[in-house]
C-alpha positions in Angstrom: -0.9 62.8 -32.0 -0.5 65.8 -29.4 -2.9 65.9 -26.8 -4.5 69.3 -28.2 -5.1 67.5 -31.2 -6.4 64.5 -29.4 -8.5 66.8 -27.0 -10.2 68.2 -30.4 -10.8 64.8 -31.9 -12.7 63.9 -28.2 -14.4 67.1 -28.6 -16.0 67.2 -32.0 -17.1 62.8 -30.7 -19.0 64.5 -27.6 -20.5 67.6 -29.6 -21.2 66.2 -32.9 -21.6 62.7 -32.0 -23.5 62.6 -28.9 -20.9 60.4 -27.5 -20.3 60.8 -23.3 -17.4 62.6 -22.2 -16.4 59.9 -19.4 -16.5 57.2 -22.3 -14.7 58.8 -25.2 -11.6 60.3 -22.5 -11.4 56.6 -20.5 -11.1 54.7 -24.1 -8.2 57.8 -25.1 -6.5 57.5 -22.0 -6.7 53.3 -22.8 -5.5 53.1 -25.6 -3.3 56.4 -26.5 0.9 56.6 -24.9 0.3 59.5 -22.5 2.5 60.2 -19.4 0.7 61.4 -16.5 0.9 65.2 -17.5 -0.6 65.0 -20.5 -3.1 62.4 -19.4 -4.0 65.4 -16.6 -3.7 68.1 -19.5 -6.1 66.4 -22.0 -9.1 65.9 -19.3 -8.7 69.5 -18.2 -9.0 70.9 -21.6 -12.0 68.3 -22.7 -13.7 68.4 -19.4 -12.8 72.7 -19.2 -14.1 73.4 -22.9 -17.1 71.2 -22.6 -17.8 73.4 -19.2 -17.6 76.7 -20.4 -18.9 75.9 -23.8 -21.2 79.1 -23.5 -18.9 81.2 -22.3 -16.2 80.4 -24.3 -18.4 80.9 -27.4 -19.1 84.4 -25.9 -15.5 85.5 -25.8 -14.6 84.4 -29.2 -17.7 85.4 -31.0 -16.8 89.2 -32.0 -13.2 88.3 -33.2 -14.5 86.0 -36.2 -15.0 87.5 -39.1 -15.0 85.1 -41.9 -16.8 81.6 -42.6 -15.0 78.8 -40.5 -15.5 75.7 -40.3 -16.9 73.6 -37.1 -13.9 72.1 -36.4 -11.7 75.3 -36.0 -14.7 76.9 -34.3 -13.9 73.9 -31.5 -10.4 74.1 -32.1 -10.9 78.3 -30.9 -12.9 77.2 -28.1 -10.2 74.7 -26.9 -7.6 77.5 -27.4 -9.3 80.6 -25.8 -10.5 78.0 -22.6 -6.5 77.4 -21.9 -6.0 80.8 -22.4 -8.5 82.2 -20.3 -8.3 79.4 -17.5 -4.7 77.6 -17.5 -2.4 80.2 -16.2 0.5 77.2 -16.5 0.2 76.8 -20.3 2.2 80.1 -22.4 -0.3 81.9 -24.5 2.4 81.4 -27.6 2.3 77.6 -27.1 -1.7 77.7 -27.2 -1.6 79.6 -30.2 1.3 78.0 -32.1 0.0 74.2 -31.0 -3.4 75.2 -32.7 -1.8 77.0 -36.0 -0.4 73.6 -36.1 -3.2 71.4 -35.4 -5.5 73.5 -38.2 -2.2 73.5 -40.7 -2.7 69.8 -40.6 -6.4 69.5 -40.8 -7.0 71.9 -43.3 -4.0 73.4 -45.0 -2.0 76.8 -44.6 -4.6 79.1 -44.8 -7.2 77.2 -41.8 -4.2 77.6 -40.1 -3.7 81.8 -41.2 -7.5 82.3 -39.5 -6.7 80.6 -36.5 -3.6 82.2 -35.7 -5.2 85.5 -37.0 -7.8 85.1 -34.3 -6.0 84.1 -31.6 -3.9 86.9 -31.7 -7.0 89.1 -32.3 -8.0 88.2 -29.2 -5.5 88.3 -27.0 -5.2 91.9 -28.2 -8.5 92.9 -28.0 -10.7 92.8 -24.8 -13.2 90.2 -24.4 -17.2 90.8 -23.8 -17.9 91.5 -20.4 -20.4 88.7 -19.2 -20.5 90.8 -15.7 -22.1 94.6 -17.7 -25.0 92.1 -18.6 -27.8 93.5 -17.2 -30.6 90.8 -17.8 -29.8 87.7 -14.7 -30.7 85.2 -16.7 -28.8 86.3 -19.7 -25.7 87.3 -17.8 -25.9 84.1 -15.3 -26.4 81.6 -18.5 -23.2 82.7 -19.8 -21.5 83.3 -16.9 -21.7 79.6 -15.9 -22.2 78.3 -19.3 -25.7 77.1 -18.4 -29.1 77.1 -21.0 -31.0 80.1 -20.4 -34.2 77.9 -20.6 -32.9 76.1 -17.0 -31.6 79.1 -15.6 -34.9 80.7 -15.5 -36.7 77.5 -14.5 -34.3 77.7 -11.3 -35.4 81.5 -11.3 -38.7 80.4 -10.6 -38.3 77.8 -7.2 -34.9 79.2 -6.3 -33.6 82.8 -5.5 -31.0 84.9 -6.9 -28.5 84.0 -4.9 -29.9 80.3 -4.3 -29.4 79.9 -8.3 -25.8 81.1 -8.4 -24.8 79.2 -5.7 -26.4 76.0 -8.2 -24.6 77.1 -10.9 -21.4 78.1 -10.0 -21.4 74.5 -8.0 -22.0 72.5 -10.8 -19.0 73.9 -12.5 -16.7 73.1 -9.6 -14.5 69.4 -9.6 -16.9 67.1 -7.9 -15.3 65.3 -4.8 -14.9 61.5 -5.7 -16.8 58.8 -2.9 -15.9 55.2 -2.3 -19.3 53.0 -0.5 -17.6 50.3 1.6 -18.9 46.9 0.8 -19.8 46.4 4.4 -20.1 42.4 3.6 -16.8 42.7 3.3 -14.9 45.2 5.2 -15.7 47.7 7.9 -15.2 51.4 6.6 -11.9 51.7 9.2 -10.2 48.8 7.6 -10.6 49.8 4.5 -9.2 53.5 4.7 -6.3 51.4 6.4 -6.1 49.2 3.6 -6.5 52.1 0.5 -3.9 54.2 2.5 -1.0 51.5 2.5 -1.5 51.4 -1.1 -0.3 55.5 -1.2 -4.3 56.3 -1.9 -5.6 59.9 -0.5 -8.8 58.5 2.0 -10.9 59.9 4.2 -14.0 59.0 6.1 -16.9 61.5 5.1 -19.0 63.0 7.3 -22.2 62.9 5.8 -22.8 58.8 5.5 -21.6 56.2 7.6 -20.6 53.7 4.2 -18.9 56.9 2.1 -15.2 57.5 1.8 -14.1 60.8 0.4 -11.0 60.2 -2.0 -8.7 62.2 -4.2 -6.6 61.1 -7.3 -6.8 58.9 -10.1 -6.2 54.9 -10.7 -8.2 54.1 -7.5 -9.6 51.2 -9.7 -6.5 49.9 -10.3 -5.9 49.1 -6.1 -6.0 45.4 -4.2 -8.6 46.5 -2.6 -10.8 47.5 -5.6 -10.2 44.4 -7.5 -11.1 42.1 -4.2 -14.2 43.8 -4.2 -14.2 45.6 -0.8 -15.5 49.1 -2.1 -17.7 50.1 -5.2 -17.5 53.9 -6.2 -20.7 55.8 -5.7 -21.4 59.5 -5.1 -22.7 59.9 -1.5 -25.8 61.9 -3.0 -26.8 58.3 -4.5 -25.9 56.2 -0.7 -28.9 58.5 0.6 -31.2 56.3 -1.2 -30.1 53.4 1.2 -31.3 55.7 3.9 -34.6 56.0 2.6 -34.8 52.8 1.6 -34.1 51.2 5.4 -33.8 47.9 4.1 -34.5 45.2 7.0 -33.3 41.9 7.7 -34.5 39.5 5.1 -36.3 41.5 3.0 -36.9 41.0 -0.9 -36.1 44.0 -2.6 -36.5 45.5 -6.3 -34.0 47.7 -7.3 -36.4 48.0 -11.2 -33.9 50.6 -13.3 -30.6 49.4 -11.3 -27.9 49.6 -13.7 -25.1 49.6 -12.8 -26.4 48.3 -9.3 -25.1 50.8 -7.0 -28.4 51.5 -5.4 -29.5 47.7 -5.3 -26.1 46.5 -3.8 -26.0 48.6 -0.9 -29.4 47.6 -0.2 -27.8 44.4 -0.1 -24.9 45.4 1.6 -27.3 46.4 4.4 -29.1 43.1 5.5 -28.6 40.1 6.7 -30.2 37.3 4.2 -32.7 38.5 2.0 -32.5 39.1 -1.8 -32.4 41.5 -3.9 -34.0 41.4 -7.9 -32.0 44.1 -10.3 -33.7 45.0 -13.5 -33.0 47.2 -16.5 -33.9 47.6 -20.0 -30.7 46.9 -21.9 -28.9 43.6 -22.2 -25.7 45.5 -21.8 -26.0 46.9 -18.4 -27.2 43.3 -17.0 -23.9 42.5 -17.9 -22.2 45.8 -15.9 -24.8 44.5 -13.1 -23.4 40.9 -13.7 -19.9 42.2 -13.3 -20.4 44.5 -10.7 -22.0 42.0 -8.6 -19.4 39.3 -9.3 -16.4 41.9 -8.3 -17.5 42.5 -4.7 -18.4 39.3 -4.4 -22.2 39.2 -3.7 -24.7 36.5 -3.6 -28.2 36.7 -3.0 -29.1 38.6 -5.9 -30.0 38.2 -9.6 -30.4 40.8 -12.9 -32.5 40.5 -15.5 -33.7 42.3 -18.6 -37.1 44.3 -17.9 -39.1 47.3 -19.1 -39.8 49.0 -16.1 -42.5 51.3 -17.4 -44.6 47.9 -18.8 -43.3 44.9 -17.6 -44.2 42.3 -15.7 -42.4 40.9 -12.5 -42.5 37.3 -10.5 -43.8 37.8 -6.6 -44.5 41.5 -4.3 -41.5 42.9 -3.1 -41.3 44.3 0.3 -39.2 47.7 -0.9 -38.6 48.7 -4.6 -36.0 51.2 -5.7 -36.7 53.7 -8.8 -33.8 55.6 -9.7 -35.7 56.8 -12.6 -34.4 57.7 -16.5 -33.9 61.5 -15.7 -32.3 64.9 -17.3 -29.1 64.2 -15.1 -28.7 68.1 -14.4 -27.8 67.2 -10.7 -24.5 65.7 -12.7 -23.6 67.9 -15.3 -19.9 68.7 -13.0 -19.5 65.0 -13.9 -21.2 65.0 -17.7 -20.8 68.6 -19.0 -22.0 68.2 -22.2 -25.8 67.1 -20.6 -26.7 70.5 -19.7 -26.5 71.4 -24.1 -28.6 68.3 -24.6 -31.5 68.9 -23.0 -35.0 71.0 -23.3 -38.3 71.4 -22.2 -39.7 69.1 -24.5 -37.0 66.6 -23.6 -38.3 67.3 -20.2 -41.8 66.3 -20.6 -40.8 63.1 -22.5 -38.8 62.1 -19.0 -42.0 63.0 -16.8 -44.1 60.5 -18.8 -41.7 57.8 -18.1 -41.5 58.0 -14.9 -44.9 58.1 -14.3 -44.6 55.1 -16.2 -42.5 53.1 -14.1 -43.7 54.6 -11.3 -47.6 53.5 -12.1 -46.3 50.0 -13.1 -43.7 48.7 -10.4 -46.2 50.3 -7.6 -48.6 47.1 -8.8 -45.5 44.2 -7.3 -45.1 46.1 -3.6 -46.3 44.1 -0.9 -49.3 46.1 1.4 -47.1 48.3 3.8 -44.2 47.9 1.7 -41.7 50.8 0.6 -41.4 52.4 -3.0 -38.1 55.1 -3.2 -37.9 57.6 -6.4 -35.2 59.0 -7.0 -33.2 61.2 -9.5 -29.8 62.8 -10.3 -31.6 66.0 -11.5 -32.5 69.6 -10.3 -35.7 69.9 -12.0 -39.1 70.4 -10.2 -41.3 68.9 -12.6 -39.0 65.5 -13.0 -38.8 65.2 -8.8 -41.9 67.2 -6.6 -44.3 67.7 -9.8 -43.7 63.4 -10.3 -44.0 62.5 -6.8 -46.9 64.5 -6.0 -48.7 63.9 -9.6 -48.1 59.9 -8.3 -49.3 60.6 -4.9 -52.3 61.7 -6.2 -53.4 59.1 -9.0 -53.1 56.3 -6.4 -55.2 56.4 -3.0 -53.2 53.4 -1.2 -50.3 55.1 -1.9 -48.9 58.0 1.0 -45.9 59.7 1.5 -43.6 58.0 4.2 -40.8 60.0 6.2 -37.2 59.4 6.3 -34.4 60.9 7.2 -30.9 62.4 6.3 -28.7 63.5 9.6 -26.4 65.0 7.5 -28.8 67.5 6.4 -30.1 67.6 9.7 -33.8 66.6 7.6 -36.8 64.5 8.1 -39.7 64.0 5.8 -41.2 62.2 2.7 -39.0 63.8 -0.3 -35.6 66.0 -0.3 -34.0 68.1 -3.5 -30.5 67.9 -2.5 -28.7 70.8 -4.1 -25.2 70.3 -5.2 -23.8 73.7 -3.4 -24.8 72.3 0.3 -22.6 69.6 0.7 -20.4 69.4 -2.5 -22.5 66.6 -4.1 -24.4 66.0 -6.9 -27.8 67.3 -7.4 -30.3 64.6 -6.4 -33.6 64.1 -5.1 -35.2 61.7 -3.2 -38.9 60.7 -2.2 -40.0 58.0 -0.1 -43.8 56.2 0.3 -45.8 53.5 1.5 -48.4 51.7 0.2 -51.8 51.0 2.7 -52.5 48.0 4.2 -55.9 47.1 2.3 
């Protein structure tokens, strides 16, 4: 199988299916005999085509003329993406690869329309996304975003604010390492991960983060002995917030795969630290997670966050609540074409929820953190002040992030200021009595 033909196959899995990007490319590049050019080839054109989706369907529409099926609708969007953003690949071998591909899935004359197309359009001129007068209109496609979310932006976030947003999202996201300070110091282990030929460097904006380039990095010694767990620094802030102390029992209530409860953990001396989630299957990724770097002190279990029922008050509880994930979409393209406002107000209930329910196990004076990966107002301010408000021993609490040069009780972090993800962050305290 050629990797065009395997990048379509991953395609129509994430698009029809609902399958996640990450997961359908990791098992492909598993399990399918790829050197390391076409390995790089096929997550460019599966990651690429999934980004521009929009735009890509933009360019192509006015050159179709007759009925085609899905798949060589995908199959021109995979095409026209290498063509319009691979200067390296020769138009002819785009277009021959995919006569070829649709030859074989659907007989000479899928294969006529295709090549027909193609050469249509690299003839003709494409759309100009740039003439569109209408922002929202000409922004959506520009950065193959959902109008819907581009005028939601419009309405907390200028012009120029929501461009910067957008066309941040679409950039490569910078990879982070979070040392597992139990078991190295960050200095040691940048020695360490550059003796094994890995590009490290300390970041700036946390004192646990390690900014790192390049694949495999899970393969390394100093992976498998469990001295670092891989964690966008957006998601390390929480342990800022958080300020977990010496000894201190801790609820990390939708934790998988851990990250957020394990630096908390990381952070202490003694204490413990109680990781639930809903799914049998990620206690197991929490299980293994936990078992890699080594940790004690901990344990996971099964729970339903929104109505269950926990043993004992914690002293600080961590909800990195079910969200839209629109902070992440540079990480998850295809989220940004699954979601709606309805699907919105579904998430909002649910972390109310949680929220409501976990609120009942913190100890007086204790610490409750929500938190997101989204850039949505009514999932992260419109939650935290709705639960503000429904509970009178409950009251903001500030915190702070140097990096951003920020104090207070809640921060959207937006993915242009410091290359992260989009996250947000809210931190308060329950009363005394």
């Amino acid at each position: 199988m050629t990797v065009r033909s395997l990048a379509l196959e991953l395609y129509e899995e994430v698009i029809d299916d609902k399958a996640y990007s990450n997961i359908v490319l990791n098992e492909a590049l598993r399990f399918e005999e790829l050197n390391a050019q076409d390995r790089g080839l096929l997550t460019e054109i599966l990651y690429g085509t999934l980004q521009h989706k929009l735009t890509l369907e933009y360019y192509v529409r006015p050159f179709i003329k007759t009925k085609l099926r899905r798949w060589q609708r995908y199959l021109l969007l995979i095409s026209v993406y290498q063509l319009e953003y691979l200067d390296r690949v020769p138009d002819f071998a785009v277009i021959n690869e995919a006569v070829e591909i649709a030859k074989e899935r659907g007989g000479l004359q899928a294969g006529k329309q295709i090549n027909g197309i193609l050469r249509a359009y690299l003839r003709g001129e494409r759309p100009l996304i740039d003439d569109i007068k209408n922002d929202a209109s000409r922004l959506s496609l520009k950065y193959s975003m959902p109008k819907w979310l581009v005028k939601h932006w419009f309405k907390h976030y200028s012009l120029e604010e929501t461009e910067n947003i957008l066309k941040s999202l679409n950039e490569k996201p910078q990879m982070y390492l979070r040392v597992n300070k139990k078991r190295v110091d960050r200095d040691n282990l940048i020695e360490m991960l550059l003796d094994e030929g890995y590009d490290v460097r300390a970041s700036d904006l946390h004192p646990d983060a390690v900014e790192f380039n390049g694949q495999n990095i899970t393969q390394s010694r100093s992976y498998k002995d469990g001295f670092f767990a891989i964690q966008d620094v957006s998601s390390m802030f929480v342990n800022m917030a958080l300020e977990a102390a010496d000894g201190e029992q801790i609820l990390d209530a939708c934790s998988a795969p851990g990250g957020k409860g394990f630096h908390a953990l990381e952070s202490m001396d003694g204490g413990h630290v109680s990781l639930g989630d809903v799914h049998e299957h990620k206690i197991t990724l929490i299980d293994n997670e936990g078992q890699r770097l080594k940790h004690d002190n901990y344990d996971a279990f099964i729970k339903n966050a929104a109505t269950g029922s926990y043993e004992g008050l914690y002293d600080r509880i961590i909800v990195d609540a079910p969200c839209s994930g629109l902070g992440v979409v540079k990480r998850k393209p295809e989220i940004k074409y699954e979601r709606n406002e309805e699907s919105i107000g579904d998430l909002v209930e649910l972390q109310l929820e949680i929220l409501d329910n976990v609120k009942n196990y913190l100890k007086p004076n204790g610490v409750l953190i929500y938190s997101t990966c989204t850039i949505h107002q009514l999932e992260n301010e419109n939650v935290a002040y709705t639960f503000k408000k429904k509970h009178s021993d409950i009251e903001f609490d500030n915190f702070s992030i140097p990096a951003f040069n920020f104090t207070g009780p809640y921060r959207q972090i937006l993915p242009y200021e410091h290359q992260t993800d989009g996250f947000f962050i809210a931190r308060f305290k329950k009363s005394d009595s």
